[in-house]
C-alpha positions, 0 to 999 in steps of 0.5 A, a space after each residue: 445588457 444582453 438584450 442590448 447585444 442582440 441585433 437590430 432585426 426583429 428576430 432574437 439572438 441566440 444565446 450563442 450569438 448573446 455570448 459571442 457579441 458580449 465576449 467581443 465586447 469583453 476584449 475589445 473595449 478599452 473602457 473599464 466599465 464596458 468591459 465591467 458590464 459585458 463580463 456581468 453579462 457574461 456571469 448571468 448567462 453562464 447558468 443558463 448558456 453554460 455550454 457556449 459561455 464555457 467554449 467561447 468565454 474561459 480563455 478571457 476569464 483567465 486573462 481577466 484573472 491575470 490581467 485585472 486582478 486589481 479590480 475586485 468587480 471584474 475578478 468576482 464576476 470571472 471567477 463566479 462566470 467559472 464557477 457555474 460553468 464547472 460546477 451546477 445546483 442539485 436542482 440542475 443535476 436532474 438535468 440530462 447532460 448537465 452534470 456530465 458538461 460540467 465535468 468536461 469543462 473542469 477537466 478542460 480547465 485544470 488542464 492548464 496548472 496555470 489556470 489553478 494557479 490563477 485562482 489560488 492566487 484569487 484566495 490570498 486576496 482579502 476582499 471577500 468578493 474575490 476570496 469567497 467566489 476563489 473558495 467556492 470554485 478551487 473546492 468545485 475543481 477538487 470535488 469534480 477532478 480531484 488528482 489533477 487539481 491537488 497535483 497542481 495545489 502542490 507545484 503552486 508555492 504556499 499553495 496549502 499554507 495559503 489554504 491554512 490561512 484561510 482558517 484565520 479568517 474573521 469572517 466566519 462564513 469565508 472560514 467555513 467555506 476554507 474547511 470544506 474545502 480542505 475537506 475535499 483537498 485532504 481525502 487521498 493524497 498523502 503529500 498534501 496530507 502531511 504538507 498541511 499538518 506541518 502547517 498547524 493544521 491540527 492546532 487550528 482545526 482543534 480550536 475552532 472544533 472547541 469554539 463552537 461548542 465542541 460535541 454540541 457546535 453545528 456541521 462546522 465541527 463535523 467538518 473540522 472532525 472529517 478534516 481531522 480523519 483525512 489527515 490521520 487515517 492511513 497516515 502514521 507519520 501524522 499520527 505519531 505528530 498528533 500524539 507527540 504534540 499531546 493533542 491527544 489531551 486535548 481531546 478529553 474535554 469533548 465528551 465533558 458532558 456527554 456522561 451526564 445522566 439526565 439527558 432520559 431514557 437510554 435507547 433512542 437516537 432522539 433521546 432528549 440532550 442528543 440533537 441529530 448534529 450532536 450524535 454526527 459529532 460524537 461519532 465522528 470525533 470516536 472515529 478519529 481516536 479509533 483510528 490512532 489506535 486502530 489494530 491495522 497500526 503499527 504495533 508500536 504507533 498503536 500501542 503509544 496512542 493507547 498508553 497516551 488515551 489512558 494517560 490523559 483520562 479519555 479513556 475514563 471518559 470513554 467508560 463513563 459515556 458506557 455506564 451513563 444513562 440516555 445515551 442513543 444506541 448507536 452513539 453507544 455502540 461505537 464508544 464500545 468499539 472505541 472502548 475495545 480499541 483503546 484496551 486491545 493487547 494492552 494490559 494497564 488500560 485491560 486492568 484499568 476496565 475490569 476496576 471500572 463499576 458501574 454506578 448501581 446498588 450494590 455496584 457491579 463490574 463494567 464487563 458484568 454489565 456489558 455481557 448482561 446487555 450482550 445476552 440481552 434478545 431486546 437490545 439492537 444486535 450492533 450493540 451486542 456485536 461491540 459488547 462481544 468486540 469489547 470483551 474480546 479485546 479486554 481478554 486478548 492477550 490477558 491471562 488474568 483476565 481470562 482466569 478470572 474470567 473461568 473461576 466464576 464458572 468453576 464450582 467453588 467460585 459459584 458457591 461463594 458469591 450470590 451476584 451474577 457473574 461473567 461466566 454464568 451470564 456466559 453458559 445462561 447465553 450459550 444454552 439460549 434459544 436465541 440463536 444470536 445470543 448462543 453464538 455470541 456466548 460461545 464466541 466469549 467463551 472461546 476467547 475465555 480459554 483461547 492459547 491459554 492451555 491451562 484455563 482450557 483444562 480449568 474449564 473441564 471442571 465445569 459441570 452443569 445440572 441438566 434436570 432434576 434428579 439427573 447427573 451433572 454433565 459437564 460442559 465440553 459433553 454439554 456443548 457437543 449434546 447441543 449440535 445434535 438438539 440444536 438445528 440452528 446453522 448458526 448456533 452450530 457455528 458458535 459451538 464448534 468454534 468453542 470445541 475447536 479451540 477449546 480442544 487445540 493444543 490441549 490434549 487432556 481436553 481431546 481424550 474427554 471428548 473422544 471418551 464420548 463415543 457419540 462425538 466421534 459417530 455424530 462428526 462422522 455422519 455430519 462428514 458423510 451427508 450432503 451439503 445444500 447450503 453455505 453455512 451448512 458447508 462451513 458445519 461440515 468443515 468445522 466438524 472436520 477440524 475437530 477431528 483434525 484437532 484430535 488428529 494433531 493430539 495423536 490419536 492414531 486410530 481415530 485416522 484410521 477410523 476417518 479413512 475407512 469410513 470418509 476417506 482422506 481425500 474427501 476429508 481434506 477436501 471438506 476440511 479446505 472448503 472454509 479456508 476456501 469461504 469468503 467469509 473465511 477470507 473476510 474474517 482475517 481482516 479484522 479483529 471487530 466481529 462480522 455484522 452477521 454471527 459468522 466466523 471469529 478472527 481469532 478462530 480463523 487465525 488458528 484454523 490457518 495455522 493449523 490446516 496443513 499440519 493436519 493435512 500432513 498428520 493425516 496424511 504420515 499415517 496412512 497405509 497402503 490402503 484403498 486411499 493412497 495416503 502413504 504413498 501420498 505422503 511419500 510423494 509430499 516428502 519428495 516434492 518438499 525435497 525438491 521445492 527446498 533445493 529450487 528455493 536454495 538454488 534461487 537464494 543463492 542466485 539471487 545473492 549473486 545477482 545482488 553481488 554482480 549488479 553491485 559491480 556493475 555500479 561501480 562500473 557504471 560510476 567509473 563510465 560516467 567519470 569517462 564521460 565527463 572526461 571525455 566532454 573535458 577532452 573534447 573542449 580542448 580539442 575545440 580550444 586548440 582549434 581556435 588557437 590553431 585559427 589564431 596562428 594562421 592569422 599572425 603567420 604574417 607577422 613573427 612578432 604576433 606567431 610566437 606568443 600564440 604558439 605558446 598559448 597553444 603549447 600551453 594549452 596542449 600541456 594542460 590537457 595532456 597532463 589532466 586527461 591521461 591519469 583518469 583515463 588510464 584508472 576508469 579504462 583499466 578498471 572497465 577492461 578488467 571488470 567487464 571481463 571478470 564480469 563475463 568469466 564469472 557470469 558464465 561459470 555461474 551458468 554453467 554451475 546452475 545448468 549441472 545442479 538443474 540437470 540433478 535436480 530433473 534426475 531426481 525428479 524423473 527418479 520420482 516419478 519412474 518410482 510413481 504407481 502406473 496409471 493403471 495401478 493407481 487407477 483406483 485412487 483417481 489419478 497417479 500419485 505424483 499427480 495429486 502431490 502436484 495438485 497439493 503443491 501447484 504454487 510452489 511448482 508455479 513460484 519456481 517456474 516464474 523465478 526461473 523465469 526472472 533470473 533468466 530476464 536478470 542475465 540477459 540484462 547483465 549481458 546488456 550490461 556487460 556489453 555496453 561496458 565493452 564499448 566504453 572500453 572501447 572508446 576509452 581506448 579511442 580517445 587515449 590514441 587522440 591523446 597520444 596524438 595531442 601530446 605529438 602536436 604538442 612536441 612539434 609546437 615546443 619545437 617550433 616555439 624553439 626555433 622561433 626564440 633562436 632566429 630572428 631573421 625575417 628570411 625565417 618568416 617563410 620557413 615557418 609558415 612551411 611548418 605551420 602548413 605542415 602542422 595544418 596537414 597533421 591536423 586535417 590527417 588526424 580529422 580523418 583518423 577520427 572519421 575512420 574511428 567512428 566507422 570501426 566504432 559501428 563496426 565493434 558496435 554490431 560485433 557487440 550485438 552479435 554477441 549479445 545474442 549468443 550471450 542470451 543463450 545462456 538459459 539452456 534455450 535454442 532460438 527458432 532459427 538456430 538449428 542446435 543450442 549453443 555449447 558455451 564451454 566448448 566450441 569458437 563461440 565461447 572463444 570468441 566470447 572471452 576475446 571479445 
């Protein structure tokens, strides 16, 4: 067909002539099948020409798709031709400037929400030549302009339960073709997400996940697990459906066989039973349970999600796939980490693993075989990194699990038993050569006594026999003997972690390191070198916390002895550079463990909470010495002082505005009651003047001018009655609070200027108080200075509130200033009501006079009174017109006066030559008349 369009010469058409002929062809034939062919054509070339067929055919193949959808042939050929023009092949990617094309005439094409439509309308079609080439093109728009294309599925009506549908569909490849698209409709936009849940999403979803074999189906079910991720993470209230509806039960018979014990040896990704598509399929179904009980979670979302996993036996499941044989190490890495999750904080499912035993002779505890692999060199360091994942969360907030945990070190628990134990699997870690391993152990053990001051000083009882004929040592000297042998960076990292927490808030535990004074002469040398590396900065600072950790048990002279020999201001700057790490910001976002031995969660927590009370210890006891410190702290008190009375001066404005916006609410309420009213007064005043036209036109006639008089009347009656009572209580309320409003405003403003000008006494008081540059010369600066330099966020949150309630009271004034002008009109058209009630009396009067005579002679006398009555209405026509003009008048005044009101802040505008005194001079009178 396309040779056939080219023209008679010898020479080819081009492809943009082919295109431009066919497109012709497409909308001038009448006969189905010309216009079948050329738009066959069109599909064909679309490929190859996508560039012409894109410019010149899209407008037709949508009219195709609105016009023709009766005709199967010509709506697949349309939505085919579409297809290739917004989407290409991977082999087409190559190609320069294709991929981006592609895009472009997506973006040209949803546009248009109507052309969207046009192709979910396409989906509802069961002819698969429609439906599948629909599918096909809606999840090409999704992947290529996903936000607009699922902004235009959600003003289309059904548009999401049309896509559920599909999922009911006999013919597989057409169902597999509506989960990749709901793959793509469901990645980020919450709306959608919780539209298709309420849609039965998940009991579809769950189905087709177990008719295709469950863990062992195909890329079906991955795609189904994918869809199922998009819809829960991020997504509470779908969460809270999922585990309300008990679908969480459902989730057990996926791992049925996946504990068997046959599959082979344990290990390999390729262990035999463990296709590649299995693997994607387990780990992607323990990536939706991890994200029901995700620590991210609300609390309470999390800790239901983990009592309905223990409740319904996945949980046992789940600890089965640990203790089985041949399962891939990634597959187990993961279940460990989705094992940690669901156990995490919670103490049935923490005292539900320690009972669990693995299947050996004689059997052993789950946890015992879980360190033995964590201190394993051999096993992949992502497997050990969940194990340490796994054991942090059975002893996160579980005092009995950390006891039990601390007895199998003490003496008497190592004499009783003759199996290995949690903590001897834990010391044999922290004295290894292995870096990792050491890190590791020490991490374990610092959750073992973390905020449980009682096992910290359990944990003191531990000696250990370093050599034969040699006295024990105990395991706090043995720790800190090993940062001087050990010259491993990151071995250091993990012990000094252990000694910071193990030495917080236990201050018997601070006296037995310091009775060592080689501790003390070894953290000190640590703080006096020199730092070449990043880790080798964060040693420095965790050896500052040990000391600032004894700092916080009281040990006075041991800050004195950290100020003559580093001095306060190099401690606390060394103490800072690891709250100043990236590794210290990347630690607090989630409990798991870093990929790489860094630092610990929980450990960074506690650093956080504890670096200002250090910073402050240090700095209370400090003298007159060479460093400042006392001084330093004396400006500290100060400068707190002054931060609290800004804070509390900002609460309270900040309460005043909330009072005074709720006022202006209720005013703005009673404003939008005078609008309406206003509307209502202004169509009978329309009324009238068409009643008015009406009695002009029976004046000639006695018997035709009465009953319009009286309709008019009638008229007038009912406005005048309806209209003056709601004007009356809007008007009275707006005077009155507007002017409420205004006095209260500025006697706020002037309170605030008078505790302003305290608050900058104090502060000039503190700084005439400060050493003189000269003095303080030595020190590095003066010492209000270096209180600043601790504080500047404070100085800066209470500028930029400052800042705000500024912008706050120049809105109000807008505010108060608007409510003055619907005063104003309110008084307007109360004097057109007065005015409407004169006529009103004039009518009844003429209606009177009518009733007594019924001489003809009277005629004329009653058209004078209605030429009157004309004139009485043209005057008040006039008076309108001059009130809009004072209207503008008092309009200007207003702005005037809003400028002066913007004062209020203290400020003094560029072209003023003094600042405004509000509580004195005519201004401020002016201000309270108006």
């Amino acid at each position: 067909q396309a040779s056939g369009a080219g023209g008679a010469g010898g020479e080819a058409p081009s492809g943009a002539d082919t295109v431009e002929k066919l497109c012709h062809r497409l909308e001038s034939s009448t006969l189905i099948d010309d216009r079948r062919d050329a738009l066959r054509a069109i599909k064909s070339l679309s490929k190859k020409f996508r560039l012409e067929v894109g410019t010149q055919a899209m407008r037709l193949l949508c009219d195709v798709l609105e016009k023709d959808r009766s005709d199967p042939d010509l709506c697949s050929y349309s939505l085919e031709s579409l297809l290739n023009i917004v989407s290409c092949d991977p082999q087409e990617e190559a190609e320069p400037g294709q991929a981006e094309l592609c895009s472009q005439f997506a973006e040209i094409f949803v546009k248009q929400s109507a052309n969207v439509h046009l192709v979910l309308e396409c989906i509802d079609e069961t002819d698969s030549r429609v439906r599948v080439p629909a599918l096909r093109a809606l999840a090409a728009l999704l992947e290529s302009q996903t936000k607009a294309t699922q902004e235009h599925i959600l003003t289309f009506p059904q548009g999401c339960g049309r896509l559920i549908d599909v999922l009911t569909d006999q013919r597989e490849y057409v169902r597999n073709l509506g989960i990749l698209l709901l793959v793509h409709l469901t990645r980020t936009n919450t709306n959608i997400q919780k539209i298709i849940v309420f849609e039965d999403a998940f009991p579809r979803l769950l189905e087709i996940i177990s008719a295709e074999g469950c863990s062992h189906g195909g890329v079906v079910v991955e795609d189904c697990l994918r869809i199922l991720l998009n819809l829960l993470r991020s997504n509470p209230p779908n969460q809270t459906l999922f585990r309300e509806n008990s679908y969480i039960a459902q989730l057990p018979v996926f791992f049925e066989d996946a504990d068997s014990g046959d599959e082979g040896g344990a290990g390999g990704s390729d262990a035999e039973g463990w296709s590649t598509q299995r693997v994607t399929n387990v780990l992607q179904m323990l990536s939706v349970i991890r994200v029901l009980v995700s620590p991210q979670n609300a609390s309470q979302n999390t800790r239901a999600s983990q009592r309905a996993i223990l409740q319904c036996g996945l949980l046992a499941r789940l600890t089965a796939i640990l203790m089985a044989s041949g399962v891939p190490a990634e597959v187990l890495a993961e279940t460990i980490n989705t094992v940690a999750e669901c156990i995490r904080g919670y103490e049935e499912a923490q005292k539900f693993l320690a009972a669990v035993e693995a299947p050996a002779n004689p059997p052993r505890p789950a946890i015992v075989v879980l360190l033995i692999s964590m201190v394993n060199e051999k096993q992949p360091f992502p497997l050990r990194l969940a194990v340490l994942y796994a054991f942090q969360s059975y002893l996160f907030r579980n005092p009995d699990g950390q006891a039990a945990v601390v007895s199998t070190l003490l003496p008497a628990s190592a004499e009783a038993t003759s199996s290995i134990t949690a903590g001897q699997l834990l010391c044999a870690g922290l004295f290894s050569s292995d870096s990792h391993t050491a890190w590791l152990a020490a991490v374990s053990l610092l959750h073992a006594v973390h905020g449980n001051s009682v096992q910290k000083e359990q944990l003191l009882r531990v000696q250990l026999a370093t050599g034969l004929g040699s006295p024990p040592v105990s395991l706090l000297q043995h720790c800190a003997n090993l940062l001087t042998t050990n010259p491993s960076a990151r071995c250091k990292l993990g012990l000094l972690q252990l000694l910071g927490g193990w030495l917080t808030q236990c201050p018997l535990v601070t006296k037995a390191f310091l009775n060592c004074a080689s501790n003390v002469n070894q953290a000190l040398a640590e703080l006096q070198g020199s730092d070449h590396t990043e880790e080798e900065g964060l040693v420095k600072a965790l050896y500052a916390y040990l000391l600032g950790a004894c700092f916080l048990a009281g040990h006075t002279d041991l800050m004195a002895l950290v100020e003559r020999r580093v001095g306060a201001e190099p401690f606390l700057e060394c103490l800072g550079k690891l709250s100043k790490s990236e590794v210290f910001v990347k630690s607090l976002k989630s409990p798991q463990p870093p990929s790489q031995p860094s630092l610990d969660y929980e450990f960074s927590r506690m650093f956080k909470s504890a670096e200002p009370e250090i910073a402050r210890a240090l700095g209370a006891t400090g003298g007159s010495g060479g460093s400042g410190t006392g001084g330093l702290a004396q400006q500290f008190t100060e400068h707190e002082a002054v931060v609290t009375q800004y804070k509390d001066l900002i609460k309270e404005q900040d309460s005043r505005y909330r009072e005074l916006k709720t006022r202006f609410d209720a005013l703005q309420a009673g404003s939008e009651q005078l609008t309406r009213e206003k509307a209502s007064l202004e169509e009978t005043v329309r009324s009238l003047r068409d009643q008015n036209t009406v009695l002009k036109a029976a004046a000639s006639g006695r018997s035709g001018l009465a009953p319009a008089v009286a309709s008019v009347a009638a008229s007038a009656s009912t406005a005048s009655s309806s209209m003056p009572s709601g004007l009356d209580q809007v008007g009275q309320q707006t005077s009155d609070s507007s002017s409420s409003l205004v006095q209260q405003l500025r006697d706020q403003l002037a309170a605030r200027e008078t505790e302003l000008s305290h608050l900058r006494a104090e502060l000039d008081t503190v700084r005439k108080s400060s050493p003189s540059p000269a003095a303080a010369g030595s020190s590095g600066g003066s010492v209000v200075e270096a209180a600043t330099a601790y504080f500047p966020d404070d100085y800066d949150q209470v500028k930029l509130e400052n800042a705000q309630y500024r912008e706050r009271i120049a809105e109000l004034e807008e505010q108060v200033a608007e409510v003055a002008k619907l005063s104003a009109l309110r008084d307007s058209l109360q004097r057109r009501i007065d005015e409407l009630l004169v006529i009103e009396a004039e009518r009844d009067q003429l209606r009177s006079e009518l009733a007594q005579q019924q001489q003809p002679e009277d005629t004329q006398e009653l058209k004078q009174q209605l030429d009157e009555l004309t004139s009485e209405r043209d005057n008040l026509k006039s008076e309108n017109e001059d009130l809009l003009v004072l209207l503008s008048d008092q309009d200007s005044k207003l702005e005037a006066l809003r400028e002066q009101v913007k004062s209020l802040g203290g400020k003094v505008d560029e072209e003023d030559d003094e600042p405004v005194d509000l509580e004195e001079g005519s201004d401020g009178a002016e201000y309270e008349d108006n």
